[in-house]
N, C-alpha and C positions, 0 to 999 in steps of 0.2 A: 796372289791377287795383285793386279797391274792399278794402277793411280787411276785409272780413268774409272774402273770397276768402284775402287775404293770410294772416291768422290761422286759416286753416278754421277758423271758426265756423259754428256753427247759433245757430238766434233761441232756442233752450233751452236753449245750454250758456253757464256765466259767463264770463267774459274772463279768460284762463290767461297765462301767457307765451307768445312767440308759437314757436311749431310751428320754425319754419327755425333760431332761434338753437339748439334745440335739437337740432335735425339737425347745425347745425355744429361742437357741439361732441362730438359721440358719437365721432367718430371720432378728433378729440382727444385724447380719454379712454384708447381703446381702444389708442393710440400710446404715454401714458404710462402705464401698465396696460405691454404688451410690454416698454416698454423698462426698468422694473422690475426684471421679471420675469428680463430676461437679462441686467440687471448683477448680480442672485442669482444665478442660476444661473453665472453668470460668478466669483462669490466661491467657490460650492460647488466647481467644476471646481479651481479655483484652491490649494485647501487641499488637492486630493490629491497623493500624491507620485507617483502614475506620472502619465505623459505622455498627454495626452486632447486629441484632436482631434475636429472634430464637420466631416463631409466632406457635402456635395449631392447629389443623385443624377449632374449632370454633374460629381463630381468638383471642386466648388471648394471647397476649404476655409473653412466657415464660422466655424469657430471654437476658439480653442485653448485651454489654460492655460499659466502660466506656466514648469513645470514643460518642457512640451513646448516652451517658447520657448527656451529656457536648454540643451536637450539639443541642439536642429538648431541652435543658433548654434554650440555644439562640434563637433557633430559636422561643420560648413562645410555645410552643406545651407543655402541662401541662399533657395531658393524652398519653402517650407515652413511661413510664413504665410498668415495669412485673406486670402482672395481670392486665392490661389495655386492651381494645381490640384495635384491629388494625386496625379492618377497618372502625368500628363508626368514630375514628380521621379522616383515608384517605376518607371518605363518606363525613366529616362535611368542609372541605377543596375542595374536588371536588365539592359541594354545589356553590361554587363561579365562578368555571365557569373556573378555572385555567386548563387547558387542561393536562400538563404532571398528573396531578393529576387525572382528568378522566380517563386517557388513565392506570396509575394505581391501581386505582380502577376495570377496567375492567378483566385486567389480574389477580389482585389476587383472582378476584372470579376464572378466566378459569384456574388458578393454583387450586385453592381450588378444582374445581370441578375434576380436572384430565385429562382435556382437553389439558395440555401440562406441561411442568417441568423446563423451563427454559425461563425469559423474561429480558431485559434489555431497557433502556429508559437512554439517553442522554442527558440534559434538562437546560436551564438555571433557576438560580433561579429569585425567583421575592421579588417586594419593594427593601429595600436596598440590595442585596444578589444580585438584577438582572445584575452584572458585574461576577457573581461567576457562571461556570460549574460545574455541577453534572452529576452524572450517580446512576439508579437507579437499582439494579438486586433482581429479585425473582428465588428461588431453592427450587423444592419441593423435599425433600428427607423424606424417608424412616428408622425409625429405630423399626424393630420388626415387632411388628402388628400396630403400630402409623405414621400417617403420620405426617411431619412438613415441615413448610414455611421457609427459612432464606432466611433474608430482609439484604440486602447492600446496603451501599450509601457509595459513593465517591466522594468527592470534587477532579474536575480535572482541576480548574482554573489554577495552576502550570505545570500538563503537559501538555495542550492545551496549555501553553503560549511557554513551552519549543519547542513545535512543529513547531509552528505559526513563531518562530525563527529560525527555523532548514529551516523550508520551503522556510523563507522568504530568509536565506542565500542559500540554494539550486539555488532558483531563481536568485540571485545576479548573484552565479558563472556561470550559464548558458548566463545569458545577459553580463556578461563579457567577455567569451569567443566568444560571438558573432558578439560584438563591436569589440573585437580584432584581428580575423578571416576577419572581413571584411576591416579594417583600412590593414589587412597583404594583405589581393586580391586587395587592392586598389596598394601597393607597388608595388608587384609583375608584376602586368599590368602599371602601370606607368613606372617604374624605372626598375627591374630587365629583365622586356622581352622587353624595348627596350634596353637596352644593348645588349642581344645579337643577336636583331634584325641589330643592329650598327656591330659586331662581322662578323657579316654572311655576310653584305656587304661588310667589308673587306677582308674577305677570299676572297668572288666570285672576288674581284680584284688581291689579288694574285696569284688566277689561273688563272685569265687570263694572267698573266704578266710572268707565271713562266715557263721557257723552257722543266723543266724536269719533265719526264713523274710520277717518283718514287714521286717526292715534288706535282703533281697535286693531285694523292691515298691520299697521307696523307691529303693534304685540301680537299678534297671530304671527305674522314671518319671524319672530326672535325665539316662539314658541318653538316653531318650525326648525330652528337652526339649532335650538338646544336639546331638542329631541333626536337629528341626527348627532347631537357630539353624544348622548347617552347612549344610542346606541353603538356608536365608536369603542366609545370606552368597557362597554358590556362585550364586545367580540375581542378587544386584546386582552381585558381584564381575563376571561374563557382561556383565551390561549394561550395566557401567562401561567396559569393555574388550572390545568384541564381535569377532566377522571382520574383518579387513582388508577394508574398501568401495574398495581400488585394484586389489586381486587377484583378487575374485572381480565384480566388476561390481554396480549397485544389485540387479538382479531376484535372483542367485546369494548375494548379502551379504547380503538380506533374507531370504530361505530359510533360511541359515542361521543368521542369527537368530530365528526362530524356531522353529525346529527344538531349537536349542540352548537357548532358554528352555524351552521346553517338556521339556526332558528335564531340564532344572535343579530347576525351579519345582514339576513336578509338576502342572499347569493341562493341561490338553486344548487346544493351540492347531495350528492350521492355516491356511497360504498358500496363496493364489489370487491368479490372472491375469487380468484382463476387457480384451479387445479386445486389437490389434494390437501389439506394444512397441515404442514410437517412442526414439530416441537423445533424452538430453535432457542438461546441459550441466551440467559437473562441480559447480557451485556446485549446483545442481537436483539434482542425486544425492544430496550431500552433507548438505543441509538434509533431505529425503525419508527419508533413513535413521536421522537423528539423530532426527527427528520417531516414525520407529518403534521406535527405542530408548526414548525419554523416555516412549509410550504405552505400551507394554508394561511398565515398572516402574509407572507409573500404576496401572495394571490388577491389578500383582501386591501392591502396596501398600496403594489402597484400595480395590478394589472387591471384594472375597471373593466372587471370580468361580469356576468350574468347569471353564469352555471359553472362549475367545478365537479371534476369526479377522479374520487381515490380509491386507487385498485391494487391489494396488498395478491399478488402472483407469486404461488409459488411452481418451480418448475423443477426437474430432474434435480439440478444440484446447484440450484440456485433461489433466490428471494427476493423478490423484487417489490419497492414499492413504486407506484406510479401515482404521481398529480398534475392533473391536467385543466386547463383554465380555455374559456373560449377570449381570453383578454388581448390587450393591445399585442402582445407578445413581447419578449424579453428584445434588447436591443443589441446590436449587430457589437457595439461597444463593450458592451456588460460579456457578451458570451464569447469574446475574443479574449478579455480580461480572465477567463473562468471565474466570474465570481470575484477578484479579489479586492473590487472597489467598495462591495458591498459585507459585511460580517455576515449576513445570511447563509449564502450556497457557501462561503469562508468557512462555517459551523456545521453544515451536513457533512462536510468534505472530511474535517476533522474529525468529526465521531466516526466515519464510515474509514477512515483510515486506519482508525485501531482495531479494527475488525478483517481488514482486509480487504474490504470493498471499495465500491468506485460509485461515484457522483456522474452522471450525464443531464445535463440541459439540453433540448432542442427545441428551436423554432418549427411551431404547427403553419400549419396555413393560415389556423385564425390560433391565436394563442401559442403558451409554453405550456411545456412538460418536464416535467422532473423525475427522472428515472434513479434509487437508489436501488443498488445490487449489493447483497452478502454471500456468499457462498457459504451454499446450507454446509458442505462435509466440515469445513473446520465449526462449521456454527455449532453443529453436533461433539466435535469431538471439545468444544468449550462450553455443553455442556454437561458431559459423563466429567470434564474436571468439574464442573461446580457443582454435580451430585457426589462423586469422591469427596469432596473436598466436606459439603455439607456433612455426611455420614463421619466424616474423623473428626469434627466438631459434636456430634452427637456421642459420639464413645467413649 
């Protein structure tokens, strides 16, 4: 081979370096370039605290962090390093019959195979571990022409515990205000409306007694004014302390709360039923009627409403209660807020949180609505637990 062959050259190009050294080093480059690349990406994995595995398409474990090194040397899992496979472990563990472990198993194959790209699992652990929450998640991602598995786990014993405290204080403050609400309508009907129940017979004695026509107006208008505060106090006295919701059931308890507001209040209010009435699970009654308690003083408080109408819908796989007011309508301020200036929609939001449902407010053309949603399936499956649960109380 002649120099000019060797260097591909032409008789018009000047003398470069030659062509092959550079060939030899590109790929070089491109090696230390990668291997960079995945000592970062290797620091980045490294600094998280959950467990990150990065798995092949046949299943071998390409790569871990430290985090995940430290949890399978505890946990006695010996093959659960790079160059390990992944699913022989989760296969020889499913073998026992441990269910989160079957369940994935299942999905890393329906991952492997492409049948979907994203799985998660919940799961307590078991043996000594079985006080400890985990969560498990598979992500099939894509780099190039290679597909890959990354495998997560997270130990959530700490925020399940944070939550479980969050809830359990959520709950507090609700049956606080409940006891308090009702010790305040027990006052009010006791003590504050017969006073001025006592008030209003005194007046009706000063007019009778009083010769002049100008001093009789004036006790007729004070007549007037404490007959609206009694009936005030008769409609939150009502909502502080409504129906018993054990004896007459939610759809019977709701009726006749509003029945009983409305004859209180003096508002034009009417119940309605849309679709079929499905059983829904005591905490889900419970929350639903406090929800229509708290909207109807709502309503009679601030919206200087005329007519009101509550409509407990049930639909496919849902529950919804709806209160609707022809009033001023909620303000642009308040429903930008969600609520938070007010304890009110603050207190629906929070019962309907531990349920799993959602709160919506909207602006009507004339008046507000208040939409609460429970989702009947878990409402169902909370309450086959509180019939379980009843029955091993009864055994």
């Amino acid at each position: 081979m002649n120099q000019e062959s060797e260097l591909f050259l032409t008789s018009d190009e000047a003398p470069s370096a030659p062509t092959w050294r550079r060939r030899r080093h590109a790929p070089l480059l491109e090696i230390e370039r990668a291997t960079a690349l995945a000592a970062a990406m290797q620091q980045l994995i490294d600094d998280l605290p959950e467990q990150v595995a990065l798995v092949s398409e046949d299943f071998t474990i390409v790569a871990v962090n430290s985090a995940w090194t430290q949890a399978m040397k505890s946990f006695g899992y010996a093959r659960m390093a790079p160059g390990d496979n992944y699913r022989k472990s989760c296969e020889k563990v499913a073998a026992s019959g441990w269910e989160p472990s079957v369940k994935a198993l299942a999905a890393l194959d329906e991952i492997a195979a492409g049948k979907r790209i994203f799985w998660q699992l919940s799961f307590h652990g078991r043996d000594r571990w079985s006080d400890r929450e985990y969560q498990l998640c598979y992500h099939r991602v894509v780099v190039g022409s290679q597909a890959f598995i990354t495998v997560r786990r997270f130990d959530l014993t700490e925020i399940a515990e944070l939550r479980r405290l969050r809830d359990d204080f959520s709950k507090s403050v609700i049956e606080t205000q409940t006891i308090e609400r009702r010790r305040m309508a027990r006052e009010l009907h006791d003590s504050t409306a017969q006073l001025l129940a006592a008030v209003g017979l005194l007046l009706g004695n000063l007019k009778r007694q009083s010769p002049r026509g100008d001093s009789v107006t004036l006790v007729e208008e004070i007549q007037e004014l404490i007959g609206e505060a009694q009936t005030e106090i008769r409609s939150i006295s009502y909502l502080a302390h409504p129906p018993a919701l054990e004896k007459l059931g939610l759809v019977g308890a709701l009726k006749s709360l509003v029945e009983g507001f409305g004859n209180r209040s003096g508002l034009e209010v009417s119940f309605g039923i849309e679709g079929e009435i499905a059983p829904v699970s005591v905490g889900t009654e419970g929350a639903i009627y406090r929800i229509g308690q708290e909207g109807l003083s709502n309503v009679y408080r601030h919206a200087r409403a005329a007519h009101a109408h509550v409509t407990l819908c049930f639909r496919r796989s849902m529950v919804h209660l709806i209160i609707a007011d022809d009033g001023v309508g909620i303000s642009k301020e308040t429903l930008a807020a969600e609520g938070r200036a007010g304890i009110g929609l603050v207190s629906m939001r929070m019962r309907l949180l531990e349920l799993g449902g959602r709160l919506s407010v909207r602006r009507l053309s004339r008046g507000t609505a208040i939409i609460a949603s429970v989702d009947l399936e878990r409402s169902r499956a909370q309450l086959v637990g509180e019939a379980e649960a009843l029955n091993g109380l009864k055994i």
